[in-house]
C-alpha positions, -999 to 999 in steps of 0.1 A, spaced: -695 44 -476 -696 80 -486 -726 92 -505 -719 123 -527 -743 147 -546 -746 134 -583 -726 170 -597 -694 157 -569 -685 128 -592 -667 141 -615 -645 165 -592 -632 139 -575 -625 115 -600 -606 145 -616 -588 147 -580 -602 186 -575 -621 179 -552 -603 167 -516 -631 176 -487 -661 170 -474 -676 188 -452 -699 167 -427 -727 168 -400 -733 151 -372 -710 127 -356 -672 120 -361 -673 86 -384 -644 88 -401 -608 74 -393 -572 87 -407 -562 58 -429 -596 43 -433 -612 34 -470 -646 44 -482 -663 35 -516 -683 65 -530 -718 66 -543 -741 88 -553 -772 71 -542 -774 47 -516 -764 11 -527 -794 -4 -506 -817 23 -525 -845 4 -549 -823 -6 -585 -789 -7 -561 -763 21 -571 -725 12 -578 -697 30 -561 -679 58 -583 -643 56 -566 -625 48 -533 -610 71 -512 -587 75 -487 -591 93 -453 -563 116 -450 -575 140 -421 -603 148 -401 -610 178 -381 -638 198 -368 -646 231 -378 -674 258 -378 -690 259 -413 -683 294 -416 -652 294 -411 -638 279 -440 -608 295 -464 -609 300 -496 -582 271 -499 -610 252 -490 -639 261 -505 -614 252 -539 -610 214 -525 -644 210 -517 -646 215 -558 -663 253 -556 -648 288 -568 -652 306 -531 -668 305 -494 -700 320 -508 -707 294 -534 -697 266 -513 -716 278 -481 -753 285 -512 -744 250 -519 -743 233 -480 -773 252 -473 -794 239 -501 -781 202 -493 -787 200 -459 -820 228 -456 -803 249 -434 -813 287 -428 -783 307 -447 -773 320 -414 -764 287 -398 -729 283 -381 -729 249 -369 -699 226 -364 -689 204 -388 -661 176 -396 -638 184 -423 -627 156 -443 -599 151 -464 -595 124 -486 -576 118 -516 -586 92 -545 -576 55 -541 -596 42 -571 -615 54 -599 
């Protein structure tokens, strides 16, 4: 399971968006797949997955670092868009370099 922010749906469905860029601890295996939701399936009314993906490759990176290549496949026009946007998710000071795991993925399902 891979939750996504509501406005991350249709990206990926559309096949724009390819990354994820993740937190915490390395949960995700080349090969592996995931079903997508955008609200956890345990939460109160349930929530049905959006699409299935497909773990392509997974590295780790510091936030900041990331290409414009990249910012584009995680479904945003540039680093400074993307970056306003992963700050405001996770409620991190707009300074913050930590490390994170990239993930690609490419859609197995709609």
């Amino acid at each position: 399971m891979i939750l996504f922010k509501p406005e991350h749906a249709a990206p990926i469905l559309a096949g724009t968006k390819t990354q994820t860029r993740r937190m915490g601890k390395r949960r995700w295996k080349v090969g592996s797949v995931h079903k997508c939701y955008t609200r956890p399936p345990f939460a109160k009314g349930g929530a049905e997955p959006f699409a299935s993906v497909e773990i392509i490759g997974v590295r780790p990176e510091h936030l900041r670092d990331i290409t414009m290549a990249d910012a584009i496949a995680e479904g945003y026009t540039g680093p400074g868009t993307f970056l306003r946007a992963f700050y405001d998710i996770n409620r991190m000071a707009s300074d913050a370099d930590p490390l994170v795991w990239v993930v690609e993925f490419e859609l197995v399902t709609p």
